[in-house]
N, C-alpha and C positions, 0 to 999 in steps of 0.2 A: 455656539459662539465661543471663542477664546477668548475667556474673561480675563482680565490683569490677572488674579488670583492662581488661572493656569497658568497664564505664563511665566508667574512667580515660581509656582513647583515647580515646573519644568527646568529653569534655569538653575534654582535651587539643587534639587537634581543633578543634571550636567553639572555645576561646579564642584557638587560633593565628591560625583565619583572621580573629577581630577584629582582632587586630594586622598580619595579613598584606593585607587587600581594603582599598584604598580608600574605598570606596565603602560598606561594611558597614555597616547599619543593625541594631539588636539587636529582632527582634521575637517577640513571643510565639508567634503561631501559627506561627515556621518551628521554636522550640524544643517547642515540642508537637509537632508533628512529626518532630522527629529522635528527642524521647522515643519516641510511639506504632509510627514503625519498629524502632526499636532493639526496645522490649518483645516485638513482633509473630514478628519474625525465631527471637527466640531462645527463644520458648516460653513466656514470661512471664504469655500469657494461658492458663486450662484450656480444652479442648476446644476449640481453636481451630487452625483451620490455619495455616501462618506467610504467611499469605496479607492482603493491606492494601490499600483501597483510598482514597484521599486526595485528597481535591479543595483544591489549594490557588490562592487565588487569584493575580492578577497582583502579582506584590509581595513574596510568602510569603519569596522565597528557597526555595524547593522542590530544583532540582539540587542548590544544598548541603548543604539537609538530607538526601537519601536519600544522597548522598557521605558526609558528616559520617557517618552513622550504619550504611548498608552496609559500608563501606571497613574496618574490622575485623573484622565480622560475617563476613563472605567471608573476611578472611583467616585469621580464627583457627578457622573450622569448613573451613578447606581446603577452599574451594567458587568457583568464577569469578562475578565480578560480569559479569552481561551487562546492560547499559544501549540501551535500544531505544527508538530516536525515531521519529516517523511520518513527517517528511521529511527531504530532504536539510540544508536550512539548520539546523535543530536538530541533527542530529547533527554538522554540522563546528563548531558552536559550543561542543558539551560537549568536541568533540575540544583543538579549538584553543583555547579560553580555559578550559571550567571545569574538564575534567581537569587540565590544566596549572596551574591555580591548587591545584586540590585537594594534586598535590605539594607545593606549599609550605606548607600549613599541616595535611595530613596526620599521625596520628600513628602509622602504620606506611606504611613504604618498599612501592611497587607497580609492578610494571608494567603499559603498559595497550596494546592493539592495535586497529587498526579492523578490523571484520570486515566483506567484501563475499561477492556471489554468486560460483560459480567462473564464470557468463557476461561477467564482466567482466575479468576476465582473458585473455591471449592464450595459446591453445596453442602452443607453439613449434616441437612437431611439425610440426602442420597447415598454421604460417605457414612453415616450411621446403619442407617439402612442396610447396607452392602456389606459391612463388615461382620454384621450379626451372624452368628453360627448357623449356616443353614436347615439344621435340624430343629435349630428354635426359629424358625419361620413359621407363620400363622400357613396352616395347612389349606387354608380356601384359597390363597393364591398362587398363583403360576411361577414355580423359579424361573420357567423358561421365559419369562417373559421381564426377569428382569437381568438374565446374563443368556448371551448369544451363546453362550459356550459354555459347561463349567470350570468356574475361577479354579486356577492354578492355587495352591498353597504359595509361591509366591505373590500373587495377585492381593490375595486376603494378608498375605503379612504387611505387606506393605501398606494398607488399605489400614490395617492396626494399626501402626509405626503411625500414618498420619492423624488418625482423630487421636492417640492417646498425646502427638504436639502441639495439635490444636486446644486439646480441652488444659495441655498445659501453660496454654499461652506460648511455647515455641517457636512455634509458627504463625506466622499471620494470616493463612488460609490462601494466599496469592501462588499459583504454580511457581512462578518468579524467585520467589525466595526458595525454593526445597533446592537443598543440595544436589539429589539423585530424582529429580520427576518422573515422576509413572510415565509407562508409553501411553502415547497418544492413545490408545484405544479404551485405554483405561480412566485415563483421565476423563474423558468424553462422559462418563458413566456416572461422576462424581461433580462433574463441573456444573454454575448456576447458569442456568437454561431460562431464557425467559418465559418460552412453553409450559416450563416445568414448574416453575416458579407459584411457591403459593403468597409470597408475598406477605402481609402483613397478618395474614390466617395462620403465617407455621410457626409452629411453636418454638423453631428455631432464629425468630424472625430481630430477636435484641442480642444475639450472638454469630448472625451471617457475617458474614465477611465482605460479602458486595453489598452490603446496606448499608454498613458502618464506614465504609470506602468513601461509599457517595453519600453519606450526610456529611463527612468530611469537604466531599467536594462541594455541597450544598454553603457549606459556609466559608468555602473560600473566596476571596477574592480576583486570584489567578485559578484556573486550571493549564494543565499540563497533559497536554495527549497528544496522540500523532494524527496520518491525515486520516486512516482507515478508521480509526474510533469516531472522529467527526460526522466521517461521510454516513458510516454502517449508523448512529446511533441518530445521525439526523433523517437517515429514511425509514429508521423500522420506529420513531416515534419518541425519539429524547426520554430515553430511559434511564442514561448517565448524567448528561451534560443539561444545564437548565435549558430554558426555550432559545432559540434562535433568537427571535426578537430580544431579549435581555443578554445577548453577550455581542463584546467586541472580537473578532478572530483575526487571530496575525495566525498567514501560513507561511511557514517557513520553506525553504527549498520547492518552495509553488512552482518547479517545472517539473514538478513529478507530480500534482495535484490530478490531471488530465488523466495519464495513465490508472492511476488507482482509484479516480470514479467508475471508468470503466467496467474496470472488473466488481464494482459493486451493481451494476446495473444487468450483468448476465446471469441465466438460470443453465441447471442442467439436469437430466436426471435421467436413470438408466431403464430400462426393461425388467430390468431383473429387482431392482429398487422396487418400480411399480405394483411386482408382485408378491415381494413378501411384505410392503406397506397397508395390500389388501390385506394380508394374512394376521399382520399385526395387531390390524383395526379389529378385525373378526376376535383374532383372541381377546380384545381390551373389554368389545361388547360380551364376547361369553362371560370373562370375571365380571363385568357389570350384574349380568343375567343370573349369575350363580348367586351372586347378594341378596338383587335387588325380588327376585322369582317373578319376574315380569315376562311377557310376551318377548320372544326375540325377532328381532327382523329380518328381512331377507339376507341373505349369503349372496356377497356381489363377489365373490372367488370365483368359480366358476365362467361368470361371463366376463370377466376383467381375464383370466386367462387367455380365455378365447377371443379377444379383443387383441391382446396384446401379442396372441402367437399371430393372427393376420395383420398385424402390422409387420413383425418380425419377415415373415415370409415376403412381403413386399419390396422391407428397406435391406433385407440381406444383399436384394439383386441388383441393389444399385453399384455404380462403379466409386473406388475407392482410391484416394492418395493418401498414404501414411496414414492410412486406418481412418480419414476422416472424407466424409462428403458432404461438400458445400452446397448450398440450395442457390440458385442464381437471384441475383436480386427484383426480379420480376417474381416471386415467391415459392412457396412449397408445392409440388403437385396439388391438383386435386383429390387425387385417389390417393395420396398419405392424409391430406389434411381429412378429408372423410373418417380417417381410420382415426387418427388422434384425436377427433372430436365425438365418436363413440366411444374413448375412452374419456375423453371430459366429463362425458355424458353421466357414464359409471360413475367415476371420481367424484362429481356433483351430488352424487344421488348420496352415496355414501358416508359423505363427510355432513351429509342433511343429518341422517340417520343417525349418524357419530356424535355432532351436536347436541340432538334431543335427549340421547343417552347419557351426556354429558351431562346438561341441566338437571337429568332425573336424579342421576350420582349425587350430584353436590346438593342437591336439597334433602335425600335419603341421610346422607352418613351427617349434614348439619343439624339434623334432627332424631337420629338413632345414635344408640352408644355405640360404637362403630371401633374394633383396635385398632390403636392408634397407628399400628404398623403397618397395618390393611391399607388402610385409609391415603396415607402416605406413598406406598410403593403404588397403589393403583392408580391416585393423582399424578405421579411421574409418568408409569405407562399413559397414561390418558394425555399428557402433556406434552411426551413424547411421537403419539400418535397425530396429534394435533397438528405440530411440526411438519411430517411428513406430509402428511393431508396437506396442509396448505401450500407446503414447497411444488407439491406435485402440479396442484391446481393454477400455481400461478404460473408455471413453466407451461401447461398446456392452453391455459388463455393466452400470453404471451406469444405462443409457437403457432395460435391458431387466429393471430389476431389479422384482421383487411387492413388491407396496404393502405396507404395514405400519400397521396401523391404529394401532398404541401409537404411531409418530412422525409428526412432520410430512413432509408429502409432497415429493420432489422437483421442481424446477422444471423442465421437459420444454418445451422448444419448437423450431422448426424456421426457418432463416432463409434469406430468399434472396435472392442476389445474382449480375448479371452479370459474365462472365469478360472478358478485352478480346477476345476472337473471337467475342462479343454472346451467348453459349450460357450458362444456365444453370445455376448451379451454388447446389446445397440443403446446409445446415451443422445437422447435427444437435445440441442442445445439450441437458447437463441440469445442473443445480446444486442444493447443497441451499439449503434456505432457512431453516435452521435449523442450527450451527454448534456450538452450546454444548456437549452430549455429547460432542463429537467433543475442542473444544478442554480441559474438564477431563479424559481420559481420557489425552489426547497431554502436558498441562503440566499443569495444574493440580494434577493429583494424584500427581505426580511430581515436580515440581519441589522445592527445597530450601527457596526462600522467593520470594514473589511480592507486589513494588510497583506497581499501579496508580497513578498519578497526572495529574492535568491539572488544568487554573485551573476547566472545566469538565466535572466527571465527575457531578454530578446533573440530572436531568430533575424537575424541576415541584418542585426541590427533595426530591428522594426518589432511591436508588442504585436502585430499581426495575428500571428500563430498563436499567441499564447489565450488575447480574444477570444479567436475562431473558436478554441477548444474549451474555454470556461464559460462560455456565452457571453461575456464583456462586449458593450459598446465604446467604442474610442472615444464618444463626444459625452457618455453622460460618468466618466470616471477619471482618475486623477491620473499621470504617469510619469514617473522621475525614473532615469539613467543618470547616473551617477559615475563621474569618472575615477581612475583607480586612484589610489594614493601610490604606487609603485610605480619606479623607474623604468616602464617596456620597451622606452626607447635603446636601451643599453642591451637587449638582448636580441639574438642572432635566430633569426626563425629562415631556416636554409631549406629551399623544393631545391632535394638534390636532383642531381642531374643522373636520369637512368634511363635506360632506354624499353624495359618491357612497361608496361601499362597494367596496373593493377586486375583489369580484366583477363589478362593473359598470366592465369593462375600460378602454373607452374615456373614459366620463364622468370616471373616477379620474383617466387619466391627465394627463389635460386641468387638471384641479385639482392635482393635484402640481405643474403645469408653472406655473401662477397663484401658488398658495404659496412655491414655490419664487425667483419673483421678489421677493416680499415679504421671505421671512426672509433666503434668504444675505445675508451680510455679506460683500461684493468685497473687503473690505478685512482679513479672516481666512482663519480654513483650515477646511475645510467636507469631510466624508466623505460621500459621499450613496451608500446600499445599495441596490440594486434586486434583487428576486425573480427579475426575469424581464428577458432583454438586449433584448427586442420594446422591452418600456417605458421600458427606461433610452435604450436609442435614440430612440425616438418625443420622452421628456421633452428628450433633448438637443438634438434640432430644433427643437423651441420655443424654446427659451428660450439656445439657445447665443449669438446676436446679441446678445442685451440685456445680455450679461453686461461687467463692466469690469474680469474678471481671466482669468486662464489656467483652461481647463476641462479638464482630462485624463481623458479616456472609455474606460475596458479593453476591448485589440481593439485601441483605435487607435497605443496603446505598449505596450510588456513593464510586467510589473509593477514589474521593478525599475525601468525607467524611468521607470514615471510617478511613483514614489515621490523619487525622487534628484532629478528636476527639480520636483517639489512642492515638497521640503525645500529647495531651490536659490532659490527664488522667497520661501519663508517667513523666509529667511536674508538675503535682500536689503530686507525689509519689504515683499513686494508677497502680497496675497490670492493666494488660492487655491482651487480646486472637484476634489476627484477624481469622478467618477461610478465606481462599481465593483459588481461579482456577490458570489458567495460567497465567492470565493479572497481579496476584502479586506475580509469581515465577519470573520476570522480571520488571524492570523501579521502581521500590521501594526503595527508599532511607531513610535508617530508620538508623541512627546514634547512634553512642554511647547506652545509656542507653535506649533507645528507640527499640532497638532490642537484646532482650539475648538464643531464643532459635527457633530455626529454625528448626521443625518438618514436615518432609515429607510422607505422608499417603502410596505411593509407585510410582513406576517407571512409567515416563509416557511414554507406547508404543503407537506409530501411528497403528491408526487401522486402514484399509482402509475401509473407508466408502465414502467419495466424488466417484461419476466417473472419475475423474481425478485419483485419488490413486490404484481404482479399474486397472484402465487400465495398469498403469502402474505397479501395480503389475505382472497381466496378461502377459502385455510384458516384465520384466521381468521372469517370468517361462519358457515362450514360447523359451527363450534362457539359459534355463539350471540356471539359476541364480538368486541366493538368496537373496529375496527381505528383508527377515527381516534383514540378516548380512550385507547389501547396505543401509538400507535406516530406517528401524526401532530403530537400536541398535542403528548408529551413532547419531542420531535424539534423542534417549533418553539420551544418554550420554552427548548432548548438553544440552539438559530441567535441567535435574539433577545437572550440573554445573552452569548452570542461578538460580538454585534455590538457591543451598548453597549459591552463590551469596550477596543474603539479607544480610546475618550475619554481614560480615566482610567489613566497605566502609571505613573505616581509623586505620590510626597505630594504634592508642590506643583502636581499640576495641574488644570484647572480647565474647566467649560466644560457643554455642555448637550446633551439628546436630544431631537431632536424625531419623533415617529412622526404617518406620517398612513392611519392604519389603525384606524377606528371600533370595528372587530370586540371591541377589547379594552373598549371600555364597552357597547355590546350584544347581546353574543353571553355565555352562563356561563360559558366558559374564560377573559374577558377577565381575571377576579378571581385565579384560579388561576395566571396568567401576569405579573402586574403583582406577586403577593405574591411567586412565587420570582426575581425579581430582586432586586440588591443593593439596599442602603437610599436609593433615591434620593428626592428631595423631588417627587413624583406631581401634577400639573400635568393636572386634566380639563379642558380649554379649553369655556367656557360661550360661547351665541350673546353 
């Protein structure tokens, strides 16, 4: 219920940070917005989950309002505000500027934490461990078994350099902060594992780095994480973040929530994995066997070989596009699936075996004086082992699981790639292709309250799409569109007039490269979006000579650098041209004079090319239904509106789109995709 007393903070709040922001402009749709969360949160509406999702545009003021209005909401139902952005740069901006504002003009005292993966964090065991002189390693255990290779002299220097920062306080053990981070392969070997993890048994357990993190985050009020920590940390079992039930989540930029479930719901794993996984197990139980002088078990090496080479010999013969082959969505052969579930069968048997030897371990060296270093690196191998084993076994349950006609089907394909000894090695894969179930079952209907928001969270102007993909129903959750605070009537959005059709590759390009010398203005700032890097490259060999300002083409500099030396050039009064992909039709904040002409090459349509898209096109046919009008149109109509996007980030700015992509005067989506744009002044270029 919104009690008088919330709605006092609340407005308390909202008034403070008038007086408090600079910069504060007083607008309606971010007040309609702190209203429809506040009501939402606290039951205000009947039958209605406390569930919202909110598309507010570039301008809204959106962070403050879900601040402004969660920030009591969490504290007075004793629940953790988790705030979850899609990438890096938004999330150290809510860190460092809007949380820190919200303190001051909050009207309840909060503390707040960022919460990361425990992979980024260093074990301190492992990095002690590792550093030790390998001549002073306890002789019963296997070096092989705790470096793949032997460490380079610079591997162990550096490997120095970091526990002598750590024990001097330094560093805070986060990869994040080192100046120079180890490579990835190395870090892997030092990083907190939750496998690996002894948790409150290691002796390093008042000096980790990921425990000290998250008691921090244990007593905060806010956390601070992105969507991949959410999702990964609420499926493998809230090992960061408190329970589901006890937090409120605002996600941020929630049109990229979809895509990055996904990828947490797919397995993969190779042939060649498979078999040094046996081999690793085998070793883990000999260092067991050597300790403990106990009976050893059978050697599943051998017939996991020969498991695995008649698989090999079967999936080699299949036919292949771009090293990958897709299983049809009516499923996997029988005669693979036979073959992968005698390797289940193995893998079953093994990681039985691996278990019991497991239990034996930990009850032996809990009740033996056991060195402590032994004890240590064998726990990781074992921890290590464990990992594997399980990744392996869920991927072949998964790969080997009966279709189910009530759901959409798994994506099933097989990929393959050469090893550097030129031998072949085959990566089993499956993924779902449909998420939503999974996700209202894990949050949604658990959760305590739940804020979707982004500039753009409608498709063709309709939450449709965004539903479909989060498992959302329309009738049991809340939804506010909100209009812009900006003038779109004053801007010039022109389907110029050309005569090839973006599907006629070449002809097209050739004509963008023609237009393109006519409209830029050398002496402005000019965004030019391309579909596809073939054409922005192709268009940038034409016409890069004739130009008489600075052209910055992505590829050729980081984005942040072509952005800082654009604005460096717009600041000295000289033109400017960025060419860029997707990554700058979105998160590009280019102000004022610093952006006047927003040129779009044409319509980005999803092709399906992934196995994933493949399948689910597939299953969509297979039910009479049209994958382009589901899932393509809505999908470009969303790109299309991220892109104009760029132009317009404040009142006073100004300036024009040009598109040179026919399809939107005749093709029938063109009308469907020009209506759900903002109100811009619509410019059909006549011959």
């Amino acid at each position: 219920m919104l009690t008088t007393k919330l709605k006092q903070q609340i407005r308390s709040s909202f008034e403070d940070a008038k007086k408090q922001l600079p910069d504060f402009s007083n607008r309606s749709s971010q007040n309609k917005m702190i209203a429809e969360i506040s009501k939402t949160l606290t039951g205000e509406y009947a039958n209605s989950n406390p569930i919202i999702c909110v598309e507010a545009p570039t301008g809204t003021g959106k962070t403050m309002a879900y601040l402004v209005s969660c920030l009591p909401i969490a504290k007075e139902s004793k629940k953790k505000l988790v705030i979850a952005s899609a990438n890096v740069a938004l999330q150290e901006q809510i860190l460092n500027k809007d949380i820190v504002e919200a303190g001051k003009y909050s009207s309840v005292d909060f503390e707040y934490a960022l919460a990361k993966g425990r992979s980024r964090y260093v074990c301190i065991r492992n990095l002690i461990n590792l550093t030790e002189d390998n001549s002073s390693s306890p002789s019963l255990l296997d070096d092989a078994l705790l470096w793949d290779e032997k460490p380079s002299k610079n591997d162990l220097d550096v490997l120095s350099e970091m526990t002598e920062s750590y024990s001097a306080t330094r560093w805070s053990g986060e990869i994040d902060d080192l100046e120079n981070p180890p490579e990835n392969k190395l870090w892997q070997k030092i990083a907190c594992n939750r496998f690996t993890c002894n948790s409150k048994n290691c002796e390093f357990y008042n000096d980790c780095a990921f425990f000290k993190a998250r008691k921090k985050a244990s007593h905060a009020d806010v956390i601070i994480a992105n969507h991949d920590l959410v999702l990964a940390d609420i499926i493998n079992g809230n090992n960061v973040l408190p329970e589901v039930e006890d937090c409120i989540f605002v996600f941020d930029e929630a049109h990229h929530l979809s895509q990055k479930a996904l990828s947490h719901f797919s397995l993969g794993g190779s042939t060649e994995f498979m078999k040094t996984s046996i081999r690793q197990y085998q070793s883990a139980i000999d260092q067991i066997i050597k300790i403990i002088k106990i009976t050893p078990p059978l050697s599943y090496i051998e017939k996991t070989d020969e498991a695995i080479s008649e698989l090999t010999e079967v999936i080699s013969n299949l036919e292949y596009q771009d090293d990958i082959h897709l299983f049809p969505i009516t499923g996997v052969p029988s005669e693979i699936l036979n073959l992968t579930k005698q390797i289940l069968v193995l893998f079953n048997s093994a990681y039985k075996d691996f278990s019991e030897h497991k239990d034996i371990w930990e009850e032996h060296y809990k009740s033996h004086n056991i060195d402590q270093a032994i004890t240590d690196n064998l726990n990781n191998i074992i921890g290590q082992n464990n990992q594997n084993l399980s990744s392996i076994l869920s991927l072949l349950n998964t790969f080997n699981q009966n279709l189910n006609n009530e759901q959409a089907p798994t994506s099933n394909w097989i990929s393959q790639s050469k090893l550097t000894n030129k031998k072949n090695n085959y990566q089993l894969n499956t993924a779902k292709i449909d998420v939503s179930n999974y996700l209202d079952k894990l949050i949604w209907s658990k959760a305590a309250g739940v804020v979707f928001t982004s500039a753009t969270l409608t498709a063709l102007g309709s939450f449709d799409r965004l539903n479909q993909q989060l498992g959302l129903k329309l009738l049991e959750n809340q939804y506010l569109r909100l209009a812009s605070p900006f003038n779109h009537e004053s801007v010039d959005f022109i389907i110029a007039k050309i005569k090839a059709s973006p599907t006629q590759s070449f002809d097209h390009t050739q004509e963008i490269a023609l237009e393109l010398k006519k409209r830029i203005d050398t002496s402005a700032a000019t965004l030019v979006l391309f579909a596809s890097n073939y054409q922005m490259q192709s268009v940038a060999d034409l016409i890069e000579k004739s130009l008489d300002c600075d052209l910055f083409i992505q590829g050729e500099y980081s984005k942040k650098n072509i952005l800082e030396r654009h604005v460096e050039n717009r600041k000295n009064g000289k033109g400017s041209i960025i060419f860029g992909l997707d990554s700058f039709a979105e998160g590009v904040d280019l102000k004022g004079d610093n952006l006047n002409h927003v040129i779009i090459a044409k319509l980005r349509f999803s092709v399906p090319t992934s196995p994933i898209e493949k399948t689910t096109q597939s299953y969509l046919e297979s039910l009479n239904r049209n994958s382009f009008m589901e899932i393509s149109l809505p999908d470009a109509s969303l790109r299309l509106i991220q892109a104009c996007g760029r132009l317009i980030r404040t009142e006073t700015d100004t300036g024009k789109i040009t598109i040179f992509d026919n399809r939107l005067v005749t093709k029938f989506y063109g009308k469907h995709l020009i209506k759900a744009l903002p109100n811009f002044n619509v410019i059909v270029e006549k011959n």
